[in-house]
DRENLUMMAR-634669 format. One line per field, with one value per residue (C-alpha): residue in one letter; x, y, z; residue number from 1. Coordinates in nm, 4 decimals, decimal comma, m for minus. Example, Ala and Ser with C-alpha at 12.3 -4.5 7.8 and 13.67 -1.06 7.14 Angstrom:
residu: c(A;S)
east: c(1,2300;1,3670)
north: c(m0,4500;m0,1060)
up: c(0,7800;0,7140)
num: c(1;2)
//
This chain:
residu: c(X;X;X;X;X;X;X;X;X;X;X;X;X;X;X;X;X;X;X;X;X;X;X;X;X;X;X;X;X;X;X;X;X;X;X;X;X;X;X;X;X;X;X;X;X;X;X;X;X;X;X;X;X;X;X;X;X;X;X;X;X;X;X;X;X;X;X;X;X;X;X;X;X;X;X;X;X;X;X;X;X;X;X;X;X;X;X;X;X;X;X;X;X;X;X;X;X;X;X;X;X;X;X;X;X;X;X;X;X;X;X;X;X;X;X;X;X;X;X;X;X;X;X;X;X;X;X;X;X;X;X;X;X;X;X;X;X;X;X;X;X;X;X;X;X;X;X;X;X;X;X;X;X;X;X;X;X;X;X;X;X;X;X;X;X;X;X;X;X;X;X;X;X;X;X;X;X;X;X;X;X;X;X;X;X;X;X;X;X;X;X;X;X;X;X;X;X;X;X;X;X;X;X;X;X;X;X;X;X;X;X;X;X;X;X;X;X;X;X;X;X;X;X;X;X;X;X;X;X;X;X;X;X;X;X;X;X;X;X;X;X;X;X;X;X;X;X;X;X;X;X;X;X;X;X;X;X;X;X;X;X;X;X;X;X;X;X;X;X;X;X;X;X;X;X;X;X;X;X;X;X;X;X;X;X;X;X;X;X;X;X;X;X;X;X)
east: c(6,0816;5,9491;6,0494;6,2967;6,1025;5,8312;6,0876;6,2637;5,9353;5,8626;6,1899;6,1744;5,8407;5,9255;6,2743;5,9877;5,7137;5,9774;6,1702;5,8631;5,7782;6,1711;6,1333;5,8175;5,9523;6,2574;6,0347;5,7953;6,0756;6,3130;6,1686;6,1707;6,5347;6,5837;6,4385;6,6254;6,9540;6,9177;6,8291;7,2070;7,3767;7,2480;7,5348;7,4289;7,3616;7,6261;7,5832;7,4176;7,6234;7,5974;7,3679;7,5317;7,3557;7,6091;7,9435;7,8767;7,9349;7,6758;7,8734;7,8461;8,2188;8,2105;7,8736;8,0707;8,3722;8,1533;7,9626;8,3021;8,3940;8,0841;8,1142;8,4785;8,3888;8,0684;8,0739;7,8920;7,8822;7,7762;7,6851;7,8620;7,5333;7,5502;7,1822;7,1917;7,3792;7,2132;6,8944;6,8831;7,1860;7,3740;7,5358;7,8990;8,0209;8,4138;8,4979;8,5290;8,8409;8,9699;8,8998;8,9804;8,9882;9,2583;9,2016;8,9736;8,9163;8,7253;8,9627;8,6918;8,2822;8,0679;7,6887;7,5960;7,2416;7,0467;7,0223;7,2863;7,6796;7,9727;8,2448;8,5562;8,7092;9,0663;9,0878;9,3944;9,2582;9,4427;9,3416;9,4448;9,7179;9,6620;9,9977;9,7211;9,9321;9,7669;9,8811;9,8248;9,6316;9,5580;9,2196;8,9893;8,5911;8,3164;8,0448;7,6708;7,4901;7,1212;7,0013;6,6881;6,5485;6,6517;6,8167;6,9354;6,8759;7,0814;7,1050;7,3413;7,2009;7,4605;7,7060;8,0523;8,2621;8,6551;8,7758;9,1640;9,3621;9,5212;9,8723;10,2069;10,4475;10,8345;10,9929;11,0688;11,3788;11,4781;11,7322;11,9633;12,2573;12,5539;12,6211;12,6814;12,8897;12,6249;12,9305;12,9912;12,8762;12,5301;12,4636;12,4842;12,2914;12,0046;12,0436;12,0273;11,7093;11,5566;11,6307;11,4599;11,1495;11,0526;11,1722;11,1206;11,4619;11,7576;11,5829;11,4377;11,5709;11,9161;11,8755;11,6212;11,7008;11,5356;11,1485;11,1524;10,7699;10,8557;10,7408;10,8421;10,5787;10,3583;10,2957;10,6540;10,6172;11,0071;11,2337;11,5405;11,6361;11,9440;12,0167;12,1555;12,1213;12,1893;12,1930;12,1783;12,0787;12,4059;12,7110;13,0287;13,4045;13,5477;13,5558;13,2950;12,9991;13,2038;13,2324;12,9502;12,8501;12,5901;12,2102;12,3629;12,0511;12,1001;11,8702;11,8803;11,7108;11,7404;11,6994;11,6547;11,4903;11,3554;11,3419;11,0099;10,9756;10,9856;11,2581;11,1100;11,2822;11,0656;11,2401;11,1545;11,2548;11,2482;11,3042;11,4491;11,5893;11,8929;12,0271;12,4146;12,4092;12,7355;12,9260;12,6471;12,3330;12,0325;11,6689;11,4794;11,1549;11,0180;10,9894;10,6654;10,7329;11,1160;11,2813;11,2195;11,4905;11,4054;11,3583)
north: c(14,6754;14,9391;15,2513;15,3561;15,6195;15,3296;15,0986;15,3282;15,4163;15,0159;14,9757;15,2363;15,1047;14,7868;14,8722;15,1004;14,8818;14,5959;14,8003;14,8623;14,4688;14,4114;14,7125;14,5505;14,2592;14,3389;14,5132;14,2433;14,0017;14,1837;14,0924;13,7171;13,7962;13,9080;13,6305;13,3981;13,5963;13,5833;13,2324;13,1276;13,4123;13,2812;13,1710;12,7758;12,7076;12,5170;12,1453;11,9580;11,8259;11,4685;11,2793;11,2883;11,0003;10,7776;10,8933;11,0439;10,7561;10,6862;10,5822;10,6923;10,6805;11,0925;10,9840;10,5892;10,8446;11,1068;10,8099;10,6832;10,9994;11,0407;10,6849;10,7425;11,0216;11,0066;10,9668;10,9500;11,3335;11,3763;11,1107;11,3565;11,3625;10,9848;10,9386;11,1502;10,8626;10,5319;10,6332;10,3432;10,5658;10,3792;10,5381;10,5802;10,4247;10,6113;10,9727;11,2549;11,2970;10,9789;10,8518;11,0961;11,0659;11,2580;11,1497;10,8917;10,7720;10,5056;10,3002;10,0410;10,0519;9,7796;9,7449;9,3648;9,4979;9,7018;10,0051;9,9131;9,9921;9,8403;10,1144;10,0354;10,3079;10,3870;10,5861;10,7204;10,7036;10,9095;10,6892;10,7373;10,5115;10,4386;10,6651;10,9642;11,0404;11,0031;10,6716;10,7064;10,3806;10,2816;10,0830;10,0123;9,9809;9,7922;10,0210;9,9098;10,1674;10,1967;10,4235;10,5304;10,8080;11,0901;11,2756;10,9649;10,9269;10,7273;10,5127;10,3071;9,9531;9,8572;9,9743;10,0343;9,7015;9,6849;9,4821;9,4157;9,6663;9,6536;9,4390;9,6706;9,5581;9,4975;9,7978;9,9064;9,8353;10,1760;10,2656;10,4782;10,3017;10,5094;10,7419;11,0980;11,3724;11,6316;11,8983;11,7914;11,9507;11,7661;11,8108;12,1703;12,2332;11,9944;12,1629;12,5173;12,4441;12,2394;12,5776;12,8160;12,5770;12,5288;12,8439;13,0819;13,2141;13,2517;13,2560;12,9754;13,0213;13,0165;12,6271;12,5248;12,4442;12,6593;12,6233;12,3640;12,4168;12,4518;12,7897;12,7896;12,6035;12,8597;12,9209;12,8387;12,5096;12,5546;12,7799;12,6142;12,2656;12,0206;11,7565;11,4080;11,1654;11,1795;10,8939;10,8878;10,6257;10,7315;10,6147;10,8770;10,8399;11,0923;11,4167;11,3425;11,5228;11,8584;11,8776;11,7510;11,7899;11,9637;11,8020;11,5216;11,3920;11,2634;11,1116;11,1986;11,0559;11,3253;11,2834;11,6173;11,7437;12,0065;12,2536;12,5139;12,8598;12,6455;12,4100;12,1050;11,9047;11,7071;11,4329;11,4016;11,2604;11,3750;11,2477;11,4624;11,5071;11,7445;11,8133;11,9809;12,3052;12,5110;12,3014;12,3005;12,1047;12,2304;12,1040;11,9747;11,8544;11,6844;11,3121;11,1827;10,8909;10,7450;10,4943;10,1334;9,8381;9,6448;9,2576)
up: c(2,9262;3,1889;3,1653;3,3935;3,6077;3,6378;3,7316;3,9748;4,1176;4,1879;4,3130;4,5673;4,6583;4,7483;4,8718;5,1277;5,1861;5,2287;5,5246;5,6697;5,6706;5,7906;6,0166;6,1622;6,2246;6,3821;6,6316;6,6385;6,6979;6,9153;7,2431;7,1252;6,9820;7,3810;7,4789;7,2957;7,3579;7,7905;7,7730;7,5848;7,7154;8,0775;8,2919;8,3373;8,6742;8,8838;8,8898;9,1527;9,3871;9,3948;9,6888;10,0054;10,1034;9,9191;10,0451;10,4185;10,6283;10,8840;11,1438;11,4913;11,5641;11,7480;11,9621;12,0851;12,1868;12,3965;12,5574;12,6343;12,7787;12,9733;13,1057;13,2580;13,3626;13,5855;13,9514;14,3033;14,2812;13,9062;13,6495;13,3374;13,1611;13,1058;13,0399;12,7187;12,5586;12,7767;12,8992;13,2041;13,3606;13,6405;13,9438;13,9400;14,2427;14,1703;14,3594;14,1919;13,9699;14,0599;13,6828;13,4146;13,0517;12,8560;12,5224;12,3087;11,9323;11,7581;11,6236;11,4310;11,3350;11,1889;11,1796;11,2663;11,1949;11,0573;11,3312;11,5453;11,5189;11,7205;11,7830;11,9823;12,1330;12,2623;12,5746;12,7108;13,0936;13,3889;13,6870;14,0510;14,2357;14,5764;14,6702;14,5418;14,1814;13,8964;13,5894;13,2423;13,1372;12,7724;12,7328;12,4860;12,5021;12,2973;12,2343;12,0738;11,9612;11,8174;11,5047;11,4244;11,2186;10,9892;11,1150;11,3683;11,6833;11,8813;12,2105;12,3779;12,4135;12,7068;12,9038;12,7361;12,7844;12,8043;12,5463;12,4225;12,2407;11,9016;11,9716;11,9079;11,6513;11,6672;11,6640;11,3025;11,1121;10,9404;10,6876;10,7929;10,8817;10,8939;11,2057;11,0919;11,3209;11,5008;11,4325;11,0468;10,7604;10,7844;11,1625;11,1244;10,7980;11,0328;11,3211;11,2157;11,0178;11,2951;11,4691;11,2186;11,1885;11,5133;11,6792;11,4433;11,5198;11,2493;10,9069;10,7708;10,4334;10,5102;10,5736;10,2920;9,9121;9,6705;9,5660;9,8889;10,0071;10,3900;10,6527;11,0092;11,2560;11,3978;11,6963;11,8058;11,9922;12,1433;12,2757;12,1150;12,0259;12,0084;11,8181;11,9921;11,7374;11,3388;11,1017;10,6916;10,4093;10,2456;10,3534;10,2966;10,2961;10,5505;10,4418;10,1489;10,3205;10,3245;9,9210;9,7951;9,4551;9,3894;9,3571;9,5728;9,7747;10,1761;10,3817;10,6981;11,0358;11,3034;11,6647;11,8663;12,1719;12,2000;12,5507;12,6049;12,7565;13,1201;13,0480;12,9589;12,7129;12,4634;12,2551;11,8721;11,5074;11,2213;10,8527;10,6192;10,2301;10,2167;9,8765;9,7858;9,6535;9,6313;9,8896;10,1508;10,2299;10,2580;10,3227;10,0559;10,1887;10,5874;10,4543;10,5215;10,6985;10,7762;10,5202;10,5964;10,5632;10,2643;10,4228)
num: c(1;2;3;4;5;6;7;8;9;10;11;12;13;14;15;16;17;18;19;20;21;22;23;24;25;26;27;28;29;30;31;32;33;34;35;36;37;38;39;40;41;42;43;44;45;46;47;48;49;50;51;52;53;54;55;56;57;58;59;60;61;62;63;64;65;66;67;68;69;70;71;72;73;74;75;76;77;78;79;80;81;82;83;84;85;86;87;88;89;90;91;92;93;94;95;96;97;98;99;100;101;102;103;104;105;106;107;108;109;110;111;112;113;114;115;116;117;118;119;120;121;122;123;124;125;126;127;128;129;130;131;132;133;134;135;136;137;138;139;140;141;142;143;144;145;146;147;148;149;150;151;152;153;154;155;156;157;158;159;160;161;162;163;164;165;166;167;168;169;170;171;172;173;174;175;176;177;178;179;180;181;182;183;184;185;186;187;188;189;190;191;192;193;194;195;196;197;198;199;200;201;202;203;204;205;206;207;208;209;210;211;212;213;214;215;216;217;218;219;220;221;222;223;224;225;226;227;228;229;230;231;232;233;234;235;236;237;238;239;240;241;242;243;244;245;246;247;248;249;250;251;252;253;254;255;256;257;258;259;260;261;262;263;264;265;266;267;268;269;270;271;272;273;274;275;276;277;278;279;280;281;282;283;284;285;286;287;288;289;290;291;292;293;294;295)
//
């Protein structure tokens, strides 16, 4: 055996020249420790969003519309910029304002080619009568349309031509079949919230059920509203609809009309779920479309 200075004195020599070594190293390694460290520690970058080029739709529905526009539009006194959509031009042979177009929207788009589109578009047309006033005419328009390049160009290859409109179905057969009173329980919770919500006069939240996910249309579009018509889904005994128990759901189909700051009256419906809570009704949720008959 060693003696024990002679031991203690290797021990404490190694125990030194081994920190040193460790010591060494640490310092050697820190920066690659660093390293290492900022390359997990890194916050990954976000992912890629995915190619465009597979889900944008490269349909020239909003340039058929403007050429549509531009089309109605034009006249012996200015041709409404026509030639930025069909190069030929043409000269309007129509007076000014005597063609105007209120409102248009592409309403169907297919490519029978490669580089050329077919848009029809739906114009809501204010043309003049011969007594000087102006008629609302509905009429829809074939457009053909050429692409080229990236970013597109595009061209008109004709002039737009007036084709028929979708056809109008039967008028629907809803479900609300039982006449409610406009002064019964109902009526009233309806009419006060029609009121609140499109007003902004008498507090909202005196009309609408708890957690129901409903604010007041801003701006205002009325000065104050009244309701005409009121049918429901449910049918009720008389005096039913004034005790009601409570989560007791109604479907309602309102009919109101609503008057502006000038005194115009607007007529409107509106589908609605009212639900019982301590002997009232109150608004639940703005249906998103009326309840249909079953056939």
């Amino acid at each position: 055996m060693l003696p024990d200075a002679v031991a203690e004195s290797l021990l404490w020599s190694a125990t030194h020249n081994g920190g040193r070594v460790v010591g060494w190293g640490l310092v050697v390694a820190s920066p690659l420790v660093m390293l290492a460290t900022l390359v997990v520690l890194r916050p990954s970058p976000p992912p890629a969003p995915a190619s465009l080029a597979g889900e944008v739709q490269r349909a020239p529905a909003g340039w058929a519309e403007m050429y549509v526009r531009s089309w109605l539009s034009a006249s012996r006194e200015d041709d409404a910029g026509l030639e930025a959509f069909y190069p030929p031009g043409m000269k309007a042979q129509r007076a000014v304002g005597t063609q105007v177009p209120v409102e248009t929207a592409a309403i169907s788009t297919v490519s029978p080619s490669t580089g050329q589109w077919s848009v029809v578009v739906s114009a809501n047309v204010l043309t003049q009568q011969p007594d000087g006033h102006h008629k609302a005419k509905l009429t829809c328009f074939q457009v053909s349309l050429l692409e080229q390049g990236e970013p597109p160009a595009y061209a008109a290859a004709a002039l737009p031509s007036p084709v028929s409109c979708p056809g109008t179905l039967p008028a629907a057969q809803l479900a609300y079949t039982e006449t409610a009173e406009l002064a019964g329980p109902i009526g009233q919770s309806v009419l006060g919230f029609l009121n609140a919500y499109l007003t902004t006069r008498g507090g909202l939240e005196r009309y609408i059920a708890p957690g129901a996910a409903l604010t007041p249309a801003l701006p205002a579009p009325y000065a104050s509203v009244q309701l005409s018509e009121l049918r429901t889904h449910e049918r009720f005994e008389p005096g039913q609809a004034a005790r009601p128990p409570d989560a007791q759901p109604v479907h309602v189909l309102a009919r109101a009309a609503g008057y502006d700051v000038t005194g115009q009256i607007v007529p409107f419906d509106y589908a609605l779920t009212l639900t019982a809570r301590a002997g009232r009704w109150e608004v639940s949720r703005i249906d998103p479309a009326p309840m249909l008959a079953t056939r």
